[in-house]
N, C-alpha and C positions, 0 to 999 in steps of 0.2 A: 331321424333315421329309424329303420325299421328293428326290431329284433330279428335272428334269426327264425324265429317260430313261428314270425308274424309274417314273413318273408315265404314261411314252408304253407303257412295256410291260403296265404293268397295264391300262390300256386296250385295248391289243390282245388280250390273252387276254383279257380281260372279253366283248368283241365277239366274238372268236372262239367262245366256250364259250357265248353268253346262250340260245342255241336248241336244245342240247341233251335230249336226253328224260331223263337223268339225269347228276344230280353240276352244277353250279354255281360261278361265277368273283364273287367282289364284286370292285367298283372301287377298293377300298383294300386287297387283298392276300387276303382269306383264298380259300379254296378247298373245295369240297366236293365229292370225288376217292368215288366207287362202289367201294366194298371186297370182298370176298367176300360173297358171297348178296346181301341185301338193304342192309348197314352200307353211312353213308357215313363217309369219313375226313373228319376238317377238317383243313386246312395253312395256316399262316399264315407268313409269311417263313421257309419251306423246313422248318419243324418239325412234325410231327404230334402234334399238341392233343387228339385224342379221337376215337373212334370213336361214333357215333351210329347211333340204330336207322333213321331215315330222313332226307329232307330236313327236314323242318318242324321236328324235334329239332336237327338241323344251324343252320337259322337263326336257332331258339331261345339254342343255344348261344355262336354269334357274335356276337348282339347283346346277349348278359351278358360277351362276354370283353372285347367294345368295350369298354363299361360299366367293367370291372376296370382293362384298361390305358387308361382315361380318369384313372379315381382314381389311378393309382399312381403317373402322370406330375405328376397334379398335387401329389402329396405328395411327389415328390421333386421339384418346381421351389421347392417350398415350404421345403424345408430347406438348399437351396442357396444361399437367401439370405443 
């Protein structure tokens, strides 16, 4: 879980970056950073995840890595027990 502050800053770059003509801010950390030529980067708490041929692959990509670290959370709260 997030801190508060960590919670207020993603907000703020989220609002800062939503009008951009390229590259894109989600509200829960990731980032999709314009790379050489046409690539964009994805960055998700400061690490770079993949390069991608455009945005739409970019958002494609995000919302399967959601997806991954959804499951992984829950199979490690699962063996924690």
């Amino acid at each position: 879980m997030k801190t508060p502050e960590e919670k207020k800053e993603l907000r703020s770059l989220y609002n800062f970056y939503k009008n951009t003509e390229r590259g894109f801010v989600t509200r829960d950390g990731y980032a999709a950073i314009p790379s050489n030529g046409k690539k964009v980067g994805v960055v998700y708490e400061g690490e770079i995840l993949k390069f991608c041929r455009n945005e739409d692959s970019a958002h494609n990509f995000i919302a399967q890595h959601r997806k991954t670290i959804k499951k992984l959370s829950q199979r490690n709260g699962k063996t924690k027990n």
